[in-house]
C-alpha positions as CSV (number, residue, x, y, z in Angstrom):
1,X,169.1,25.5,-56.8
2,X,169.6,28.4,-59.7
3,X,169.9,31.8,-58.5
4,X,167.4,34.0,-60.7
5,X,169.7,36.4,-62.5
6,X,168.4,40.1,-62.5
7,X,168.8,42.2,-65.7
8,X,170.1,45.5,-65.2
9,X,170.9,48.7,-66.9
10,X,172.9,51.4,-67.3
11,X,172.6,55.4,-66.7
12,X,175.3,58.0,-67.3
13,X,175.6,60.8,-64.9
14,X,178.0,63.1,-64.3
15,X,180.1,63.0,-61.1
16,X,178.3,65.4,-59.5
17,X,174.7,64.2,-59.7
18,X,175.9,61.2,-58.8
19,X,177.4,62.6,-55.3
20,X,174.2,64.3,-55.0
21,X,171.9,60.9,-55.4
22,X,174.8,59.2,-52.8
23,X,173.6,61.3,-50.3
24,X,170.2,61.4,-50.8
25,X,169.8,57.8,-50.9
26,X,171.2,56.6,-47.6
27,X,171.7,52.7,-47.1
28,X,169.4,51.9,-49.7
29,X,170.7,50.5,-53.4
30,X,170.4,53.1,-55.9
31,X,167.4,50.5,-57.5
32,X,165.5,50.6,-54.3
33,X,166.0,54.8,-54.0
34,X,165.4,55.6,-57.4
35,X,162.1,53.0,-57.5
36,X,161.2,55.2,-54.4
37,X,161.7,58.8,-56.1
38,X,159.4,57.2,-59.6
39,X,156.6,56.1,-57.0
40,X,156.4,59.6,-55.1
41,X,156.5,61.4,-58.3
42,X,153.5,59.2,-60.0
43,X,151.6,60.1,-56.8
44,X,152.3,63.8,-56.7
45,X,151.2,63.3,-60.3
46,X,147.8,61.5,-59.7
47,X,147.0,64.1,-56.9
């Protein structure tokens, strides 16, 4: 069996944002919190 291999990126932040997101994001991957934060914004957005 091949394990699907999942392309990624890269984002630079400064050390303090980053400390900020850490927090905010609990035991969720950054992916899954920052999919999260796009899908409230684009329904705050649609309202």
């Amino acid at each position: 069996m091949t394990a699907k291999k999942v392309q990624v990126t890269s984002i630079q932040l400064t050390p303090q944002t980053r400390d900020r997101l850490y927090r905010l994001k609990f035991r969720r991957t950054y992916d899954e919190f920052l999919r999260e934060l796009c899908e409230l914004y684009e329904k705050t957005q649609a309202d």
